[in-house]
N, C-alpha and C positions, 0 to 999 in steps of 0.2 A: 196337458201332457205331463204325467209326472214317471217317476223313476223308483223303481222296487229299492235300489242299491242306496240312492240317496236318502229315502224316507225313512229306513232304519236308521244309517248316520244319523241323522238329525234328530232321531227319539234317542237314541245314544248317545250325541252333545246336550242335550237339554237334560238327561238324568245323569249327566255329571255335573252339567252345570250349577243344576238342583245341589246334588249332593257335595258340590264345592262349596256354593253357599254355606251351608250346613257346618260345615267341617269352617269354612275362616269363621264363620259366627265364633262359633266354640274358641277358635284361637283368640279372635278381637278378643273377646270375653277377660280369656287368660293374661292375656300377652300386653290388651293393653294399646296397643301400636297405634300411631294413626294411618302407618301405610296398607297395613290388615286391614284395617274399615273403609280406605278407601277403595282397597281393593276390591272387598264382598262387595260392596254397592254398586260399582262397578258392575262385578258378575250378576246382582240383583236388575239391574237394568236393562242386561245385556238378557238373562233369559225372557223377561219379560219382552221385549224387544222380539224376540224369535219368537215368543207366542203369539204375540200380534202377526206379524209378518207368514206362517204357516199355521192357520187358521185349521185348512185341511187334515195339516198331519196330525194336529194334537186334538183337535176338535168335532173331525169330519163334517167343518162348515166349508163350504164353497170360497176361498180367498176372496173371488171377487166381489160378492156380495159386502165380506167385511172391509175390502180395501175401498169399496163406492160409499162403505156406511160415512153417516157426522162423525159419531167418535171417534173412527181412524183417522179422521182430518185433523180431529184435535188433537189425539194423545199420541201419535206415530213418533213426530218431529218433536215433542221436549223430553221422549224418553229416551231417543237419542243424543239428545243436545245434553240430558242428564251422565247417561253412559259414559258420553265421551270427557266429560268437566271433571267427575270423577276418576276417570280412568289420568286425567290429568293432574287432580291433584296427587292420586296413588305418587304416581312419577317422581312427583318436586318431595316427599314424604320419602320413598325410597333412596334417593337418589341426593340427599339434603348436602351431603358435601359436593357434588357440582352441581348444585342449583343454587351454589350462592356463585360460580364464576358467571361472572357479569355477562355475558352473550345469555348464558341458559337464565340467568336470576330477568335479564331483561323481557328473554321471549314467553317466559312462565308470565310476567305481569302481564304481560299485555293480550296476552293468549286470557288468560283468568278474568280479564274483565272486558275481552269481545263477547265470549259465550254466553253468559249471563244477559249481554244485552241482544246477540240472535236471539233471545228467550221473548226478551221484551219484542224485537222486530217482527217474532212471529205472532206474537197477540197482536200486533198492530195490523198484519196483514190479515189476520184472519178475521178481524173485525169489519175491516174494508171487505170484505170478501176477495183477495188477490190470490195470485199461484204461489206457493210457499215451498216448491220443490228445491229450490236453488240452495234452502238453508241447509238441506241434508248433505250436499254437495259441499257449502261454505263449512259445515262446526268440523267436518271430517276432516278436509283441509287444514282447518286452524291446527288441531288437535296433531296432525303427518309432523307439522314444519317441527314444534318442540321435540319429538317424540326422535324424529332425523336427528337432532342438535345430538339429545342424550346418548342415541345410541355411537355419535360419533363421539362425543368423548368418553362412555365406556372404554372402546376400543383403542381410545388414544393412550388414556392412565393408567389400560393393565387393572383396572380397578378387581380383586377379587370375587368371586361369586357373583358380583355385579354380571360380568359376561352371560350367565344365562339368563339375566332380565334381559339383557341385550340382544340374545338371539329371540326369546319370546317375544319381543316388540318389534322384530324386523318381518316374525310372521304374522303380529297384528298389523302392520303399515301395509303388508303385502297386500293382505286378505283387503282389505280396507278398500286400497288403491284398487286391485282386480274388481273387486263387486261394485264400485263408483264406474268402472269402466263397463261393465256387461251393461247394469243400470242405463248409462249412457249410450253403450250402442243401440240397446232395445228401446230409449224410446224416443233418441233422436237420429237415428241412420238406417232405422231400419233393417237393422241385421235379427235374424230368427232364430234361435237355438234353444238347446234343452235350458242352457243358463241364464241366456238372457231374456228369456220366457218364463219358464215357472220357477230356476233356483237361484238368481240373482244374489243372493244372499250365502252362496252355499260356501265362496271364501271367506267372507267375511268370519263364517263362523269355524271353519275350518283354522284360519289364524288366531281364533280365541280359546281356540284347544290347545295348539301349539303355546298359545300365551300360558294357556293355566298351566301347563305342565312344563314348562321351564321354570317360569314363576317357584311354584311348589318347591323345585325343584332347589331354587336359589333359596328360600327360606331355611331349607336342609341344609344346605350349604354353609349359610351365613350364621345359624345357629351355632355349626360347628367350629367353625372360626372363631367364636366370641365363645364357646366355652375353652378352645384352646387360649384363649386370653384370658380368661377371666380363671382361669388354673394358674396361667403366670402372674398374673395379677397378686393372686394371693398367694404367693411362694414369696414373691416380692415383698409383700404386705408382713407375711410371715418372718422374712429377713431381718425387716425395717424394725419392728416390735424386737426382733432377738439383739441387733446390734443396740438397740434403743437400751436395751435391759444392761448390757455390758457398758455400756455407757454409764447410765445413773450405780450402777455397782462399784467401778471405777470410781465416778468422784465421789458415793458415801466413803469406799476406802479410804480415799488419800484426805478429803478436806475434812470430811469430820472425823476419820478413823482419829487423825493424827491430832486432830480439835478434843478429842475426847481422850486421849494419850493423856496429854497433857491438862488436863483438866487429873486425869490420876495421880500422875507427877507432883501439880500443886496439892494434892488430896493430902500428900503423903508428908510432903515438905510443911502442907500447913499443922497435920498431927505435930508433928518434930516440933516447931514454934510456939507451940499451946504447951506443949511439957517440956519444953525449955524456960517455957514464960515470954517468947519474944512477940510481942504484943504488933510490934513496927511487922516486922516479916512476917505474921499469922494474918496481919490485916491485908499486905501488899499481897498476899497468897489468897486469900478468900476474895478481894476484888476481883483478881484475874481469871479463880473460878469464877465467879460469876456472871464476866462479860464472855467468856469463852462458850457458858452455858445459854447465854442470851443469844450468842450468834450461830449456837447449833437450834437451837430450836427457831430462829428466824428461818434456817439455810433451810430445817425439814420444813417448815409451812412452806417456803419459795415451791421446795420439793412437790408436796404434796397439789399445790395448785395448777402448778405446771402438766400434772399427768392427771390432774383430775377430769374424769370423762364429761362428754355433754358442751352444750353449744355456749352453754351461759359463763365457762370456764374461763375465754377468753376475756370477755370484757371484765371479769373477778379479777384476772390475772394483769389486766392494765390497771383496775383501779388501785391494787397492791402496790403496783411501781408509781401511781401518781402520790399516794401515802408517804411511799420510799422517799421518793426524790423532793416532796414537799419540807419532809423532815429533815434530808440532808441542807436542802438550800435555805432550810429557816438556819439550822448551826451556822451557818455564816451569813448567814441577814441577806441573801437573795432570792428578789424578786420570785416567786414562780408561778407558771401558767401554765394549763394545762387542759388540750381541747381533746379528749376520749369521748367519740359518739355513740350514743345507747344503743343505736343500731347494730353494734356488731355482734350482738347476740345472734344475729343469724348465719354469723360463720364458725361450724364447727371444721378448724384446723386441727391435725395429728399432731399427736403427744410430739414429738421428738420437735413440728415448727414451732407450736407455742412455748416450748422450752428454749428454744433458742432466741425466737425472741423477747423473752425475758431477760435472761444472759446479755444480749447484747446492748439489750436497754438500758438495763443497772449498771453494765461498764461504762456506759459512752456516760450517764448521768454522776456516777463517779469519779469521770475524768473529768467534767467540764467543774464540777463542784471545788475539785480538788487542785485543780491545775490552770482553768481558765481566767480566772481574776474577773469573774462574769457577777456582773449586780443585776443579770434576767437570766433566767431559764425557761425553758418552753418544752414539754411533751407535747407530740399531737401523733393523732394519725390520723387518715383520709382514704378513702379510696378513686382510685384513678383506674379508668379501665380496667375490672377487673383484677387491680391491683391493690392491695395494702402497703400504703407508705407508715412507716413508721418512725419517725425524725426527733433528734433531740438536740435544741438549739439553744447556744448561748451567746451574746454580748460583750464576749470578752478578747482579748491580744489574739486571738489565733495563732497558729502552729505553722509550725515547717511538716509536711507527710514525710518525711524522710527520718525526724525525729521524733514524731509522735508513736512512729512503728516502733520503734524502741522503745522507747521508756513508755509510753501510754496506753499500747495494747491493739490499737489499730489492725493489726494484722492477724491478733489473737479474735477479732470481730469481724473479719472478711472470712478467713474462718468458717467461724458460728453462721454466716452466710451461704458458705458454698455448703457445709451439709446438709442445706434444708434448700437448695437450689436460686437463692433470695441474692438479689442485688446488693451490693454494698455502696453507699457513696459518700463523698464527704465534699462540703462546701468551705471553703478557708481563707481568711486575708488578714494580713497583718492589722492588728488595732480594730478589726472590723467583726470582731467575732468568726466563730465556727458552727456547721451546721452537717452532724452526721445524721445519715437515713437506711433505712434497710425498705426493700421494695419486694415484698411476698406477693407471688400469685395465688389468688384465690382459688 
């Protein structure tokens, strides 16, 4: 018994089907995704699936010849148990921020590693020679319960664009559940119809149309949402570089404008002392050029390191301050240690965080050198979750917070913290030493 109206349909879902294949190829390809790939595979198993299943429409072979054939016993049931595993992991791939809340992250494992072994129980069965119906019923099943979970918290989180996955998989669960149901009444109740006789399948595939074309649909969707982000992104990006630039132009002004002021000052007062003959004032004037000139051309390397691009800048830019702080604490005969691990060459942080923490570094290592009465010092940094601590500790009287903010700058380095979004903290106890840290996310 077959049907003029549905036999088109069904040449009509298979050359879309076909030619959605075609078209995610192209995107995986592009794009890259793993929820694209899971998806084509998906669609790849699913047309295959229908070819098997209407032998008649696409082949003018007699179904039942090929549903009585061996290979239909073999390859019927893993090419659905494939369909559905993939269409499973599509889901936990699209859907990656609620498939880590623990309900959806629990029923994705365990769903993920029953299928695979229907895979296994069906070889077992078929080797036995037993009835293997039940598994078509069981993977479809497995596959409903997660698929239920996601579309309910869609609809709970408002999630964007999300929603049209969400309606496309309430018409795959639909179709799913109606063709298990015809299936079932046709071969165990004995009910007779056009559907549950020759088109048993015809929801099934009807909900994987409705799937493709929500799907698709959400792809549009979400594209667009991440290029309107990713426009704010770089306006942001664009700000952060402009305010960055106003920044480094500010302190060339003020610290070295006013460094190299006075480096002319003495220029002029040392001429005066040379044709007066004052040997004492020409020499106390060419000194203080001197160290003036020394500590501009420090301030520019500091400078220049701090904004220099590339991944490898940052670990340059700690070993510079372990140099610094080695030389400050040998001037006063302490101790120093120092733990920088090679590995952080794989984090390329933004010009304006590595500059800051450099700044904060060389203060706190200036304060403790200067102020702590500390015979150890210690640079380190670590990562903790995701996080870069960066800490500079010493052994000496510790502080009051209430007086360090004053006179020692403390507050001028929480600061240097909040503009680069970085935790500030500090550890302190009378006679017990002090322990500042700055806590960047990576």
């Amino acid at each position: 018994m077959t049907n003029r109206s549905i036999e088109i349909f069904y040449l009509f879902l298979q050359g879309i089907l076909v030619f959605q294949v075609l078209i995610f190829s192209i995107l995986c390809l592009v794009t890259r995704r793993k929820d694209i790939l899971f998806y084509n595979l998906f669609l790849v198993f699913a047309a295959l699936y229908f070819f098997i299943n209407a032998p008649y429409t696409f082949f003018n072979i007699p179904e039942q010849v090929v549903w009585d054939s061996l290979w239909y016993d073999y390859v019927n049931t893993p090419v659905i148990i494939a369909e559905n595993l993939f269409y499973l992991l599509f889901l936990k791939a699209f859907f990656s921020g609620i498939s880590n809340d623990r309900i959806v992250k629990n029923t994705f494992r365990v769903t993920l590693w029953l299928i695979p072994l229907l895979f296994l129980l069906f070889v077992t069965l078929t080797v036995l020679r037993v009835n293997k119906q039940f598994i078509f019923y069981l993977v479809n099943f497995l596959t409903t319960i997660p698929s239920l979970i996601i579309v309910f918290r869609i609809f709970e989180k408002k999630l964007p664009y999300a929603s049209l996955v969400g309606a496309g998989l309430i018409c795959s669960i639909a179709g799913t559940l109606i063709t298990m149901s015809m299936i079932t009444l046709g071969n165990y109740f004995g009910v007779h119809n056009l559907f549950t006789d020759s088109y048993p399948l015809f929801f099934i595939r009807l909900g994987v149309l409705f799937d493709m074309i929500f799907y698709f649909m959400a792809i549009l969707a979400k594209w667009h949402v991440q290029e309107k982000q990713f426009a704010v992104e770089r306006l942001q990006s664009q700000l952060a570089v402009e305010k960055f630039r106003n920044k480094i132009s500010s302190e060339l002004h003020d610290d070295i404008g006013s460094t190299l002021s006075g480096i002319n000052m003495y220029s002029h007062l040392l001429g005066e002392a040379l044709q007066d003959q004052k040997i004492k004032e020409a020499k106390n004037a060419a000194a203080i050029i001197h160290n003036a000139a020394s500590e501009i051309t420090h301030k520019l390397g500091d400078l220049v390191l701090t904004v220099k691009p590339g991944t490898a800048s940052l670990l340059q830019l700690l070993n510079r301050l372990r140099d610094y702080a080695a030389e400050m604490a040998a001037a006063k005969q302490i101790h120093f240690i120092a733990s920088v691990p090679e590995g952080l060459y794989r984090y390329n942080l933004p010009v304006d965080t590595r500059h800051n923490i450099y700044l904060f570094c060389k203060e706190a290592i200036n304060n403790a050198v200067k102020h702590s009465e500390c015979s150890s010092l210690e640079l380190s940094v670590r990562e903790i979750n995701n996080t870069l601590e960066f800490s500079i500790a010493d052994n000496g009287k510790g502080f009051n917070e209430a007086t360090i903010q004053k006179g020692n700058g403390l507050a001028n380095m929480k600061k240097r913290g909040q503009e680069i979004g970085a935790a500030v903290g500090l550890e302190t106890e009378h006679r017990m030493g002090s322990k500042l840290f700055l806590l960047v996310k990576t």
